[in-house]
C-alpha positions as CSV (number, residue, x, y, z in Angstrom):
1,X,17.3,-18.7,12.3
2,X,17.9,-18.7,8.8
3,X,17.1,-16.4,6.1
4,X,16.0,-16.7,2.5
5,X,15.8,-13.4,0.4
6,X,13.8,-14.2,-2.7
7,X,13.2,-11.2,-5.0
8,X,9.9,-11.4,-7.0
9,X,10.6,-8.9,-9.2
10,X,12.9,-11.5,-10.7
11,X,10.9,-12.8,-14.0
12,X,10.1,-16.6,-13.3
13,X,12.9,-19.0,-14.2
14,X,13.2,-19.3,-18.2
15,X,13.2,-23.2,-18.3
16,X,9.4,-22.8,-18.9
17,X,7.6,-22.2,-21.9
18,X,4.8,-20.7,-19.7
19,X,4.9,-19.8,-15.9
20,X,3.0,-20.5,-13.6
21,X,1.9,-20.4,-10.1
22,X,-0.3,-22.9,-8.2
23,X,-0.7,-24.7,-11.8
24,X,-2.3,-20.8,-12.8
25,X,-1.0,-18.7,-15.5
26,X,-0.1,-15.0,-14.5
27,X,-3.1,-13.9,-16.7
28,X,-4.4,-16.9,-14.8
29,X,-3.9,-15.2,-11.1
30,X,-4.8,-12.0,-12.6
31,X,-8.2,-13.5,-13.5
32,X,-8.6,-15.7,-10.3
33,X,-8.0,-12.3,-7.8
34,X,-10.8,-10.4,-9.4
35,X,-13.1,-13.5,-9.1
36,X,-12.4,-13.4,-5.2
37,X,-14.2,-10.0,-5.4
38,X,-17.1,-11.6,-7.4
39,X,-15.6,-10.0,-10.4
40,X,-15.4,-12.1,-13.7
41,X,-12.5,-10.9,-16.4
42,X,-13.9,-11.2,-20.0
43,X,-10.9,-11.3,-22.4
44,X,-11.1,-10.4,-26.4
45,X,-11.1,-13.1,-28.3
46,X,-10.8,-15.8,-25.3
47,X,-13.1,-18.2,-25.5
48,X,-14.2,-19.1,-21.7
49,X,-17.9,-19.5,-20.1
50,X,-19.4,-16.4,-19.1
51,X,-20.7,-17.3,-15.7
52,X,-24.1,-16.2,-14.7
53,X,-23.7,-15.5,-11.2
54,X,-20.5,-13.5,-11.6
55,X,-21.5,-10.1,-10.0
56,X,-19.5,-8.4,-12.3
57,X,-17.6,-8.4,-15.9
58,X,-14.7,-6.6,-16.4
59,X,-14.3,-6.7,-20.1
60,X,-10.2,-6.0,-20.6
61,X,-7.9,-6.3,-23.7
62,X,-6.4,-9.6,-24.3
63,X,-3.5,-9.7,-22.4
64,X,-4.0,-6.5,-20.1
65,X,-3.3,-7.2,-16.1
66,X,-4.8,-4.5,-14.0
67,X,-5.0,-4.0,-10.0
68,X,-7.1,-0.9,-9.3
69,X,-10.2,0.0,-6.5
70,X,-13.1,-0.1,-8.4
71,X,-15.3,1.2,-5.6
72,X,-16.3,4.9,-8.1
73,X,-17.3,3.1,-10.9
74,X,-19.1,0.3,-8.4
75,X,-21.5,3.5,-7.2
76,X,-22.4,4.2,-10.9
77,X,-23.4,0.7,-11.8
78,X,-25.5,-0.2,-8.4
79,X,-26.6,3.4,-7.5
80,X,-26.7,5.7,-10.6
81,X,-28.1,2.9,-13.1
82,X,-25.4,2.7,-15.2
83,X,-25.0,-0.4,-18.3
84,X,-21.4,-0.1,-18.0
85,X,-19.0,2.2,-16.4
86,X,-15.8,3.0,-19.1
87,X,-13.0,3.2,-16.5
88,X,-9.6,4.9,-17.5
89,X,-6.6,3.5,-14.9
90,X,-4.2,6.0,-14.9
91,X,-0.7,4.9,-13.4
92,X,2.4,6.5,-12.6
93,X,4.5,4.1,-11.6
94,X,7.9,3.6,-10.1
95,X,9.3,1.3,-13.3
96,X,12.7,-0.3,-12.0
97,X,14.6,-0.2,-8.8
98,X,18.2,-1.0,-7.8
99,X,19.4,-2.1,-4.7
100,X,23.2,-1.9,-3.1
101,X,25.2,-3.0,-0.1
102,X,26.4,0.3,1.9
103,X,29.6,-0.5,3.8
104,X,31.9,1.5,6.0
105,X,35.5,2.9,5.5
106,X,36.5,-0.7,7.2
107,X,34.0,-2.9,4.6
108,X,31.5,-3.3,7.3
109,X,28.0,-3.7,6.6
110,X,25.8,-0.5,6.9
111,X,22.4,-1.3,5.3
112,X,21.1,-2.1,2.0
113,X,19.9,1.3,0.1
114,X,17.1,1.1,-2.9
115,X,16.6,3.6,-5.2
116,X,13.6,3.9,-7.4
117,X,14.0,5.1,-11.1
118,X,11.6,8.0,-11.9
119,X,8.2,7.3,-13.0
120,X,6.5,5.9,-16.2
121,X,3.1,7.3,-17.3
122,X,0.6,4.4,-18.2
123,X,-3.1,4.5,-19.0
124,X,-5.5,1.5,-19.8
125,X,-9.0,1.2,-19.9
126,X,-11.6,-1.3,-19.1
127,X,-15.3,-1.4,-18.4
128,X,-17.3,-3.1,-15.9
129,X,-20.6,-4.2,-16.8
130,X,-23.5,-5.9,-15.2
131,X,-25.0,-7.3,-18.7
132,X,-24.0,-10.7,-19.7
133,X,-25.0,-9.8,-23.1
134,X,-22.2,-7.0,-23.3
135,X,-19.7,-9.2,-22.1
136,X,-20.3,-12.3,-24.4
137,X,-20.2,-9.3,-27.3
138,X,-16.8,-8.2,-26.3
139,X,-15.6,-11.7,-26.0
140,X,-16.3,-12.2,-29.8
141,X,-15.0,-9.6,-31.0
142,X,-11.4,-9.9,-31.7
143,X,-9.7,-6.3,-32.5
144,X,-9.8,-3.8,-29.6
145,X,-10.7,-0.6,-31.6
146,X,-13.9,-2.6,-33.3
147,X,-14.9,-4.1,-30.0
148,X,-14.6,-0.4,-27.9
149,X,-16.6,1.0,-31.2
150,X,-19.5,-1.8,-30.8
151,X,-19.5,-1.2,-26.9
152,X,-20.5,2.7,-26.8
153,X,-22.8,1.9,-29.5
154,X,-24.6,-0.5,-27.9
155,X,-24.4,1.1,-24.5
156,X,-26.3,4.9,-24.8
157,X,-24.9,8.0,-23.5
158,X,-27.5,8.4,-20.5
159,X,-26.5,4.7,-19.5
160,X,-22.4,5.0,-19.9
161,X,-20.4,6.5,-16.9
162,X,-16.8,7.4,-17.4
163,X,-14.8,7.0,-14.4
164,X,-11.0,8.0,-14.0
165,X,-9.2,5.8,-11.4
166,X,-5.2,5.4,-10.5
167,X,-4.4,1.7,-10.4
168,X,-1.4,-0.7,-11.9
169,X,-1.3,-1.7,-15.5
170,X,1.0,-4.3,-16.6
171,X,1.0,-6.1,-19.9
172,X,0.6,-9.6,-19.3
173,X,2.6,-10.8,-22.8
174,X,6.2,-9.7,-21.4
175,X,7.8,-11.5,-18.8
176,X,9.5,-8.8,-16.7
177,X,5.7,-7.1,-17.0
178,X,4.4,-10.4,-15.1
179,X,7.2,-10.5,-12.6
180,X,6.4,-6.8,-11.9
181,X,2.4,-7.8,-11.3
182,X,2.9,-10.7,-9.2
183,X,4.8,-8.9,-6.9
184,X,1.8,-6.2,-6.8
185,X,-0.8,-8.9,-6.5
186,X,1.0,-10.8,-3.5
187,X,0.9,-7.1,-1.8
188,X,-2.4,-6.6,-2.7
189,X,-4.3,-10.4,-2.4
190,X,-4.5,-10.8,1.1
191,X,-6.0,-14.1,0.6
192,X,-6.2,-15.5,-2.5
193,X,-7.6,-18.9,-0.9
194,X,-10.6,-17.5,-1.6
195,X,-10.6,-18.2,-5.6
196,X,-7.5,-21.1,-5.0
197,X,-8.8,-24.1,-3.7
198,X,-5.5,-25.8,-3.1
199,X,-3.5,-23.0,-1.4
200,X,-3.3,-22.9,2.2
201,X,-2.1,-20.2,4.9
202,X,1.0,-21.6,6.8
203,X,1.5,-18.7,8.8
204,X,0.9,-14.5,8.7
205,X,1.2,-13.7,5.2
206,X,3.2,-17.4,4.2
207,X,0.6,-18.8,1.2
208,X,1.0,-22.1,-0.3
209,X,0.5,-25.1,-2.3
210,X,-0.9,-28.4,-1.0
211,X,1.8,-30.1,-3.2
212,X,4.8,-27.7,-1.4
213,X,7.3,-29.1,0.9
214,X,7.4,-26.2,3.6
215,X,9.2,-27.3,6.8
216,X,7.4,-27.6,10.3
217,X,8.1,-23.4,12.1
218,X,8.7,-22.0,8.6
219,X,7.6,-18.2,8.8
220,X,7.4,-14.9,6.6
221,X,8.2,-11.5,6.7
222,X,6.1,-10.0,4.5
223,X,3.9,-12.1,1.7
224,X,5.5,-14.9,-0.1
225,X,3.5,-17.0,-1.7
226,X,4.7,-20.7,-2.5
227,X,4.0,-22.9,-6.2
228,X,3.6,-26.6,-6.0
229,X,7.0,-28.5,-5.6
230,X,8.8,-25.9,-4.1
231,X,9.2,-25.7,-0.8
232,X,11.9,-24.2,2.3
233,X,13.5,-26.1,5.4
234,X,12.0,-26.0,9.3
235,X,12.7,-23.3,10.6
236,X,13.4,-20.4,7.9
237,X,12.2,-17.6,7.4
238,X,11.2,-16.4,3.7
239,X,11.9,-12.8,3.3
240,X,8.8,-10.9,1.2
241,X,7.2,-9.5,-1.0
242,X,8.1,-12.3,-3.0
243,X,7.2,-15.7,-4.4
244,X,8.4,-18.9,-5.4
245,X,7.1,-20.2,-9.0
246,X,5.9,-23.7,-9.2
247,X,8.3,-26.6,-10.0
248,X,8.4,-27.0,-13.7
249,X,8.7,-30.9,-12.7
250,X,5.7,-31.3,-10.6
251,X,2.2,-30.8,-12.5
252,X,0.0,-28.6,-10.2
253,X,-3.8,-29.8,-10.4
254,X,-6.1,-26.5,-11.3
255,X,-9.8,-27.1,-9.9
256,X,-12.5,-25.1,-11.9
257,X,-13.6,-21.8,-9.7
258,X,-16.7,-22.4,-8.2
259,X,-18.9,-19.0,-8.4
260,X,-21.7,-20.1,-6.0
261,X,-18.9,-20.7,-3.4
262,X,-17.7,-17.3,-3.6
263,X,-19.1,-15.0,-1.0
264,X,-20.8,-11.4,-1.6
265,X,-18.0,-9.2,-2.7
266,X,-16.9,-6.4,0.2
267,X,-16.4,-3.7,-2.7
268,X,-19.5,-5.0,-4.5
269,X,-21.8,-5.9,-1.6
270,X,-20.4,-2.2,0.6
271,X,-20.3,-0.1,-2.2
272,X,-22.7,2.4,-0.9
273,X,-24.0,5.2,-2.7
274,X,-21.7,7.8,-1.1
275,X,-19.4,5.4,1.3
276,X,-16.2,5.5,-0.1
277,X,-16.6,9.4,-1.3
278,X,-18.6,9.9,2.0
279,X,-16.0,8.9,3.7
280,X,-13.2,10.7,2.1
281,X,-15.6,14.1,2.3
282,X,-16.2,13.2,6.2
283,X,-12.6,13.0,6.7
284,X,-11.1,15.9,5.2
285,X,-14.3,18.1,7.1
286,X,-13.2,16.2,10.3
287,X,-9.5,17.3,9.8
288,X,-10.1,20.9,8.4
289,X,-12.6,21.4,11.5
290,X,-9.9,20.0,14.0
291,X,-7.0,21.4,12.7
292,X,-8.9,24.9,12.9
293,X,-10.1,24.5,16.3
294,X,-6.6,23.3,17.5
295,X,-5.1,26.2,15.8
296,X,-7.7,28.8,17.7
297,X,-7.0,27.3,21.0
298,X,-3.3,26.6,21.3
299,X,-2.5,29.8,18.8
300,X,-1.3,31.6,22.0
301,X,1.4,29.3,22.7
302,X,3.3,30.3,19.1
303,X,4.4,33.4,20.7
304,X,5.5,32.2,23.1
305,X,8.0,29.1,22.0
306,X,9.0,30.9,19.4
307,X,10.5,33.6,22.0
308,X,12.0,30.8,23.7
309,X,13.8,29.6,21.2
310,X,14.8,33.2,20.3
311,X,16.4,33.5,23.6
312,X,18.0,30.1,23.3
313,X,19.1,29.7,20.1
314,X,18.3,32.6,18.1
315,X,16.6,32.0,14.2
316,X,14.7,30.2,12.6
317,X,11.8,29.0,14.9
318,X,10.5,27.0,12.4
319,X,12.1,23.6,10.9
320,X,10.3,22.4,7.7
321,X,11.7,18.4,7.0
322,X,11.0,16.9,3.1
323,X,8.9,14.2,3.5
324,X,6.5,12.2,1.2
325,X,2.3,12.0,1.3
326,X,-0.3,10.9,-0.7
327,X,1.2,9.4,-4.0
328,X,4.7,10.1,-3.2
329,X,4.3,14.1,-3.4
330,X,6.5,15.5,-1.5
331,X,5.8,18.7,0.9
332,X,7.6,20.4,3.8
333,X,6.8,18.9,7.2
334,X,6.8,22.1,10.2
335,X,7.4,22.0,13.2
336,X,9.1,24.0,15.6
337,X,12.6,23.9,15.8
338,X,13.8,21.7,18.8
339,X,16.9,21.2,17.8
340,X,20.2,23.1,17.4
341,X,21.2,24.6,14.2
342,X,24.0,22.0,13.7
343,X,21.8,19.0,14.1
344,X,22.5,17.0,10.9
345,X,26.0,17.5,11.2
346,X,26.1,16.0,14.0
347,X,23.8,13.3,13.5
348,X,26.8,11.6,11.4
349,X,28.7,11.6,14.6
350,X,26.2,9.6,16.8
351,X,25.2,7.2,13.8
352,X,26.5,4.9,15.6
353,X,24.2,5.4,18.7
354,X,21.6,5.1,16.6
355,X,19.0,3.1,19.2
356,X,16.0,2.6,16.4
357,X,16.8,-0.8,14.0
358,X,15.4,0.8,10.9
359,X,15.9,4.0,8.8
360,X,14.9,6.4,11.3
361,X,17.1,7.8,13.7
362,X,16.2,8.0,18.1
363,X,18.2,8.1,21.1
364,X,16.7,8.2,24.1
365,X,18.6,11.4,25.8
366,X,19.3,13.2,22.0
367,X,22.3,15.4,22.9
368,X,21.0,17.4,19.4
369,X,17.6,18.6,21.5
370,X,17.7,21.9,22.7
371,X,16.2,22.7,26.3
372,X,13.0,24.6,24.8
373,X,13.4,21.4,22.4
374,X,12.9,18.6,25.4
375,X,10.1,20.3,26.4
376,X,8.2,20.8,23.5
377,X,8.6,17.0,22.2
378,X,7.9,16.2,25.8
379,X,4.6,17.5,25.1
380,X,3.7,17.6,21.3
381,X,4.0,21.2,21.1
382,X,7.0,21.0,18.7
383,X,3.5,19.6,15.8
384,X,1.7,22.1,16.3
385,X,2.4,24.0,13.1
386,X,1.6,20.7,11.4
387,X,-2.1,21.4,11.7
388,X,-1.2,24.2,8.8
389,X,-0.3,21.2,7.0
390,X,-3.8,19.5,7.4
391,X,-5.2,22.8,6.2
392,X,-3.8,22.7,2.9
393,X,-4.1,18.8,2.6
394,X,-0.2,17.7,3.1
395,X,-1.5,15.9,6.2
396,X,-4.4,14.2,7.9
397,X,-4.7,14.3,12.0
398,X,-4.4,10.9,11.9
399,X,-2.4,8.8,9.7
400,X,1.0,6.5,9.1
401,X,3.7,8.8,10.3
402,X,5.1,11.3,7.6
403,X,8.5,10.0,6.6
404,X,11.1,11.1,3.9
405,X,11.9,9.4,0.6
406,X,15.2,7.8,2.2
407,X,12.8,6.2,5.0
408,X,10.2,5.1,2.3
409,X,12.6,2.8,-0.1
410,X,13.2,-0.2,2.6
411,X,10.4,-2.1,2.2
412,X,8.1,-1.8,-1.0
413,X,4.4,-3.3,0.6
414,X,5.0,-0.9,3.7
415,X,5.9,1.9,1.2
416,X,2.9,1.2,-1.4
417,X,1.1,1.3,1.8
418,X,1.6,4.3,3.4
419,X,1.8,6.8,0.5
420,X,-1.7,5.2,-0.3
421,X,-3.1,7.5,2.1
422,X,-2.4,11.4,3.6
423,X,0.3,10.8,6.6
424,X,-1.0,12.5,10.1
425,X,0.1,14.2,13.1
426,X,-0.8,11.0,14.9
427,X,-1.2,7.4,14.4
428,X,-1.8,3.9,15.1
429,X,2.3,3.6,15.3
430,X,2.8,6.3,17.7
431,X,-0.1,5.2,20.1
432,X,1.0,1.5,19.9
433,X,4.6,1.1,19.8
434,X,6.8,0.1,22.2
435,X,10.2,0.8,21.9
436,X,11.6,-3.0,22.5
437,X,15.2,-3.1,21.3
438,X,14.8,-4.5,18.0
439,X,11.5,-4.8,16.8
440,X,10.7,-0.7,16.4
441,X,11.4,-0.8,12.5
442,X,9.0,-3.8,12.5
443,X,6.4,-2.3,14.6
444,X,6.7,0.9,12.4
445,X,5.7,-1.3,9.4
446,X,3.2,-3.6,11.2
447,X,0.7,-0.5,12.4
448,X,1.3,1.1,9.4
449,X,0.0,-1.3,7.4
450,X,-2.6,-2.1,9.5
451,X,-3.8,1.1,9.9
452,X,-4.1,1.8,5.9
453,X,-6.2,-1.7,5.8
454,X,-8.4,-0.4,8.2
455,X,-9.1,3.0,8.6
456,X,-12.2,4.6,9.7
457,X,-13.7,7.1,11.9
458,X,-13.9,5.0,15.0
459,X,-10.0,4.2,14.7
460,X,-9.4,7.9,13.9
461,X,-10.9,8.9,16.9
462,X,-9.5,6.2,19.2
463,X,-6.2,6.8,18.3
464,X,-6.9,11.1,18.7
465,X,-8.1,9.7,22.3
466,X,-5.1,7.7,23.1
467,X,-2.8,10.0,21.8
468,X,-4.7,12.9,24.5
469,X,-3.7,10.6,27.5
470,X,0.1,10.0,26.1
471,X,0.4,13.7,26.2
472,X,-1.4,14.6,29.3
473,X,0.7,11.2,31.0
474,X,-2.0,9.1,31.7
475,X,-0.9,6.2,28.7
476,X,1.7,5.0,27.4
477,X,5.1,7.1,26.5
478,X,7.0,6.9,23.6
């Protein structure tokens, strides 16, 4: 089958005075994917109807693009009373990356290894408001500093909530800026239909226009999103995150959004008083009261391996692996040491019998493992000291697997993803793959992302349950 690789952090072809995307403007799609979430972006100085059954106005700068979950600020408006709620998005973002082709001594093709450049500070601040009166006052007003200066004086103290939230800010003026948010929107807008009348799913995650020329079978891997006139043969597959801007040739019709269409926002319409925090509170009691009761029960068995291993092997019994949580943080990963002392070195040597088709390394009978090694993997006991790890907040019980920096650079969504949330001792990967030659990289990635989409209690404890019968042999093994 073949393959296209199109890179969307590539700024839109230059042969257009302004580009666009299903006959949208970036600012256009920025505006269109908060209207999905009944949301309606209120520029400075923009002249545009100020819809009355918008849930919502964000009031922005003029040319300020912003993804960010507004679900704090959301309880301060429909549950606290606020008029407005001043939200400062703080980013830290991963500004550039570079990619290159690792070979072997005989030119042979390895991988392809990406490396992110350190991170750039941002802050921007909107405010979401409920009153159409605020937002038609921001709209007229034309310099920032004067229109921030009228809003707190019209809003009073008692009535104006500050919230601090981390998001994406991009400024939607500079090309390279709009490449960089379209390639965060298409990981983030899981189905921008919603506010796009003319766009249409072709497949899992393969978005496009009614005017684009995609072949019969064509799939994705990972979002791409498709302008009008553009299009791909039968039969390939598009390679994402990425998109393909609309043909400069072909003029894309733009229908007006219609607001009574839209359906109840999730964020708007769910934002309980306490859900999202709730939730977050819940989960962190849930793992600190699990991770101490697994501690108290199983503490016996410490001795114990670690005088096997003694015998065995000698020092250390511990093994403590760099890998990446919440944010990108990164923290030391125990376990107990199932391994010989010379592991890494000779993981070069059996690169090549490598049995896993992404970044991770597995072979089936690891000649690495030491005998008190097969025996604690056989049974979990080698992540047992990763419930110290859940007591100091590193890790979660359940969550995407914790994996290094190396493993987190191969595919951007599935990275953004993942270090979104705490990684756990278990997960929806671990409980659901299935080791098929070929596809364990992709599975990786698939539950991963799933599970960060849709994460709750239930799951959590369903996934707790099916990880019990794995290790007592009554499910699946992996």
């Amino acid at each position: 089958m073949p393959q296209t690789i199109v890179d969307a952090t590539t700024p839109p072809p230059a042969a257009r005075p302004v580009h666009q995307l299903w006959g949208l403007s970036v600012v256009g799609l920025h505006d269109r994917f908060w209207a999905s979430r009944g949301i309606q972006v209120v520029r400075q100085g923009q002249p545009a109807d100020i819809v009355d059954r918008a849930e919502l106005y964000m009031l922005v700068e003029s040319n300020l693009l912003t993804v960010f979950q507004p679900r704090r600020p959301l309880e301060d408006i429909f549950w606290a009373g606020a008029t407005a709620a001043f939200v400062r998005i703080h980013e830290e973002r991963q500004r550039e990356y570079s990619e290159r082709v690792v070979t072997d001594s005989g030119g042979k093709f390895l991988r392809i290894s990406r490396v992110y450049g350190s991170p750039e500070r941002r802050l921007a601040r909107i405010a979401l408001t409920t009153s159409r009166d605020l937002a038609a006052m921001w709209q007229r007003t034309r310099d920032p500093v004067q229109a921030w200066r009228d809003l707190r004086r019209r809003v009073p103290r008692l009535t104006r909530w500050i919230n601090s939230v981390k998001g994406s800010v991009y400024q939607g003026d500079l090309p390279e800026e709009q490449a960089d948010f379209v390639r965060k929107l298409i990981e983030s807008w899981s189905t921008p239909s919603v506010s796009v009348p003319l766009v249409q799913q072709r497949g899992p995650g393969l978005w496009v226009h009614r005017n684009a020329d995609v072949g019969q079978g064509a799939t994705a891997s990972g979002p791409v999103w498709v302008g009008a006139g553009r299009g791909c043969e039968s039969g390939e597959n598009l390679v994402g995150p990425a998109v393909l801007w609309d043909d400069p040739k072909v003029a894309a019709t733009i229908i007006d959004l219609d607001w009574r269409a839209l359906e109840p926002s999730e964020w708007i319409a769910g934002s309980g008083r306490n859900r999202p925090r709730a939730s977050r509170i819940v989960k962190r009691v849930f793992d600190l009261g699990f991770a101490i009761a697994a501690l108290l029960m199983t503490m016996w068995i410490f001795p114990l391996v670690m005088l096997a291993i003694l015998i065995e092997d000698g020092r250390p019994f511990f093994f403590g692996h760099e890998r990446e949580t919440q944010g990108g943080r990164r923290f030391k990963c125990w376990k107990f040491r199932s391994m010989r002392k010379d592991a890494e070195k000779i993981k070069a040597q059996l690169a090549g019998q490598n049995q896993a088709d992404g970044p991770q390394f597995f072979m089936e009978n690891d000649p690495r493992l030491t005998r008190v090694g097969r025996f604690t993997r056989k049974f979990h006991i080698d992540e047992l000291p990763q419930f110290f790890n859940v007591l100091v907040g590193e890790m979660s019980v359940v969550g995407p697997r914790p994996s290094p920096y190396a493993e987190n650079q191969f595919n951007p969504a599935w990275r953004e993803a993942r270090l979104s949330m705490v990684p756990g001792i278990t997960g929806l990967w671990q409980v659901r793959r299935t080791r098929k030659k070929g596809t364990d990289f992709q599975e990786w990635i698939r539950f991963d992302i799933e599970y960060a989409e849709t994460a709750n209690l239930r799951l959590d404890a369903w996934i707790i349950l099916q990880t019990v019968k794995q290790i007592l042999g009554l499910g699946r093994s992996n």
